[in-house]
N, C-alpha and C positions, 0 to 999 in steps of 0.2 A: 840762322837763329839770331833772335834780337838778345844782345847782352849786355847789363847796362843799371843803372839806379835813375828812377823819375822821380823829381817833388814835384806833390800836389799839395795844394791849396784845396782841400775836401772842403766842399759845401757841405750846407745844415738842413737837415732831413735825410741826409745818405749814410749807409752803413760803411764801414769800412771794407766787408765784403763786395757790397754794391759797386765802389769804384775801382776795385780789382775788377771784375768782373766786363767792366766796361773797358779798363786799359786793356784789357785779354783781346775783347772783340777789336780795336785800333790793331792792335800789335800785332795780331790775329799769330797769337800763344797763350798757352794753356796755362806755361810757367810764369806765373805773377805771384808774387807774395808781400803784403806789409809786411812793416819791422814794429809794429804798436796800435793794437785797439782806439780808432776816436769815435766814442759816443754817436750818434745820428744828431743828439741836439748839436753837439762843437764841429769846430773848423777848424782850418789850420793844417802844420806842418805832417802832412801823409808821404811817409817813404817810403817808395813799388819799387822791389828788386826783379829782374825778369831776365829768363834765359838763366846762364850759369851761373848770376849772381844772386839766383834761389839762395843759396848756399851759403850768403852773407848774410840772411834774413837774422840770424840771433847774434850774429858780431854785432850790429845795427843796434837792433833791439836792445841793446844794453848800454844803450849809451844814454846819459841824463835828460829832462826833460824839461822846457819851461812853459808854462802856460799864462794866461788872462784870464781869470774870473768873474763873476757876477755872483754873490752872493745876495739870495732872499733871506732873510729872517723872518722870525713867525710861523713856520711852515714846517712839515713833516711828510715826506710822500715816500710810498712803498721804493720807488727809483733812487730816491735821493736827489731827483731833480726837479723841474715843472712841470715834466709830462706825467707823471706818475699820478697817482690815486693819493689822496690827502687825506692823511692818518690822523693827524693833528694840529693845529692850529690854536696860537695863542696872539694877542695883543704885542709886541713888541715893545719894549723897555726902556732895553740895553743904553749907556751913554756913550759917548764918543770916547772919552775917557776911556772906559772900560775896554772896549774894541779894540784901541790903541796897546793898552796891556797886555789885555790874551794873545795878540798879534806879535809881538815883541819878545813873550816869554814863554812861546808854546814851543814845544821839543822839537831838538834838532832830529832826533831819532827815537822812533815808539812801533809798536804792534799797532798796526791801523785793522779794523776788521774789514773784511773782503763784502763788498753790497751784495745781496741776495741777486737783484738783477747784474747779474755779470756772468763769464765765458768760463769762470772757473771749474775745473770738473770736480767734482767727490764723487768716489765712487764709482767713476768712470761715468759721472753724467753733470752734465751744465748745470749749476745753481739756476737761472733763470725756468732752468725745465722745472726744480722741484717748485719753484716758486709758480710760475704757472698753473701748476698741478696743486696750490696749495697744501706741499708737505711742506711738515718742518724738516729742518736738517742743520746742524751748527757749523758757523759760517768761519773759515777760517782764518784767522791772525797772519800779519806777513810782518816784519821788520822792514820801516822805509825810513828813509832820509828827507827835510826837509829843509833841505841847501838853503834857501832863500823864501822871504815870508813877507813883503812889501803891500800897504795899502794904498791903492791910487786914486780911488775916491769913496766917501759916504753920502749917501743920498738920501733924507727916511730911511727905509728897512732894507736898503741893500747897497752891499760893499762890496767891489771893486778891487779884486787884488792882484798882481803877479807872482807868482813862486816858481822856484826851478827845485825838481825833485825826483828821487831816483826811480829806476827799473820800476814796475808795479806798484807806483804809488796812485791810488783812484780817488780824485779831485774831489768826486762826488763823496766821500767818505770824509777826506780833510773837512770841506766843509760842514760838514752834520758832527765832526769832533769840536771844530775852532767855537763853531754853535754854540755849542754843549759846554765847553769851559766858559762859554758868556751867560750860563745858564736861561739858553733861548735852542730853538729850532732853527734849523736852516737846512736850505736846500741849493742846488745849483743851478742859476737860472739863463748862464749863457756860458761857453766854452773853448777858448780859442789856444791852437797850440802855437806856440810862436816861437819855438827854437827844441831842435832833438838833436843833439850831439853839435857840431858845426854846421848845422843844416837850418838857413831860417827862414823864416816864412816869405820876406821878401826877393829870396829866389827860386820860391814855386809858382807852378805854372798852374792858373786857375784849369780843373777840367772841358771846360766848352772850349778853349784852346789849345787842347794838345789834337795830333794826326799823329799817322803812323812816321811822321817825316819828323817829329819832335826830337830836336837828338837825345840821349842818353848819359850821365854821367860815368865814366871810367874808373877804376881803381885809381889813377893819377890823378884825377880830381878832388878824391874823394879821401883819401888818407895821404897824411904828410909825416909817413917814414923815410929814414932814410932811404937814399935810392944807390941801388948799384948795376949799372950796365952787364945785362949775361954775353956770354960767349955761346957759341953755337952747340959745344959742350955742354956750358951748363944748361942748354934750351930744352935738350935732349933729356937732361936728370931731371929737370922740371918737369916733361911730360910724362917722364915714369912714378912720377912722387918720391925722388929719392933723398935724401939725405944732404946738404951742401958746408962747404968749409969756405967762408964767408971771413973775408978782411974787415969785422966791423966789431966792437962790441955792443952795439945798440940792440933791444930787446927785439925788436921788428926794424925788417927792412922792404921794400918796394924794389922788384926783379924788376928791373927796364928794358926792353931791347926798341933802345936809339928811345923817341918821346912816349912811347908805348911802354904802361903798366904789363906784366906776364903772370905776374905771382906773387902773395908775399908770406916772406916765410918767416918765423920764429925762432928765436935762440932756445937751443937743447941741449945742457949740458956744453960740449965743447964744438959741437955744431949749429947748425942752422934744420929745421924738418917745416915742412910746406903747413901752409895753414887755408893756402886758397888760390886754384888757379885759371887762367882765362884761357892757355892753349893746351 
């Protein structure tokens, strides 16, 4: 069994599905999963968990996120990006001034609304399906964080920005908000992720280069808890998921036997209890 974390560098036109789908057939396993939806238009940092590290997929998933934008102004589309159907359209204004403001003083933390085109369920069914189907449906409010809010260029009607932002924050959404406080439309017209948790874009591997001989990142690569060397004893209560009494007080610790990752386990009360293992 392959076990293990791959970054991709996802190309643009590919679903996030898509290039699971493709690592499946390399790895030739079934067990692939992302840690975060990127759009078909964006690129960038794609983390594939595969084999028994399925099971890290929402450890992952919750870790922060930074992106590169492209921001159109003028524009309104059902997507909230460019490929979308174009609802509205106005002349462009806005001064640099202004841009510079909304950019500076827009909340660190707000209810952003969830796009119609998105994976969210209601109801037990995808927003995108009602949207498809032409129902209404009211779209729901999530509470996100906007850690960081930088502009890296203005160009005429489109700005260029990086931000780093929490769990289920949808970029496509920031922008039709930041828009909005400039009292203009906006849409998103390019999308790049370029850093998820420690993970950055410049050490993934573009798809048309990986094989099945690509290696794989390990729990010891991958998180920098403390580490404690197991005994053969405690190899044995790792493999039944048991319980450990751990010389450490750090919140998480990385089970080693010799330069080998095994497990790691969380503080509980006056022990230690598994949170994830490889043997």
């Amino acid at each position: 069994m392959i076990d293990g974390v791959l970054l991709i560098n996802k190309p643009k036109n590919m679903t996030s599905r898509d290039v699971v789908n493709q690592i499946s057939k390399i790895y030739h396993t079934k067990k692939v999963g992302h840690t975060g939806t990127l759009d078909p238009l964006a690129t960038g940092v794609l983390i594939l968990c595969l084999g028994k590290y399925t099971k890290l997929v929402q450890e992952l998933t919750s870790e922060e996120k930074e992106y590169v934008a492209v921001m159109k102004l003028g524009c309104l589309t059902d997507t909230l990006d460019v490929t979308g159907t174009v609802l509205k359209e106005k002349k462009c204004v806005v001064s640099k001034e202004k841009i510079y403001s909304v950019f500076q003083n827009f909340p660190k933390e707000y209810l952003q609304t969830v796009p119609i085109y998105s994976a969210v369920k209601i109801h037990g069914k995808k927003l995108y399906e009602y949207a498809r189907e032409n129902k209404e449906v009211e779209l729901p409010k999530r509470k996100v964080q906007i850690k960081s809010l930088e502009i890296l260029n203005i160009e005429e009607n489109r700005i260029t920005f990086k931000t780093t932002v929490s769990k289920g924050t949808y970029i496509r959404s920031l922008i039709r908000d930041l828009a909005s406080e400039m009292g203009e439309y906006g849409v998103m017209q390019e999308l790049t992720r370029t850093k998820q948790g420690n993970f950055l874009l410049e050490n993934c591997y573009d798809l048309e280069d990986i094989t099945e001989n690509t290696p794989l990142k390990k729990l010891e690569s991958i998180f920098s808890y403390p580490r404690i060397q197991v005994t053969e004893e405690m190899k044995k209560k790792i493999q039944n998921g048991n319980l450990l009494n751990l010389k450490t007080n750090a919140e998480r610790v990385l089970l080693m036997d010799q330069e080998n990752a095994v497990a790691i386990y969380q503080k509980y009360d006056s022990c230690y209890k598994m949170v994830f293992k490889v043997i």
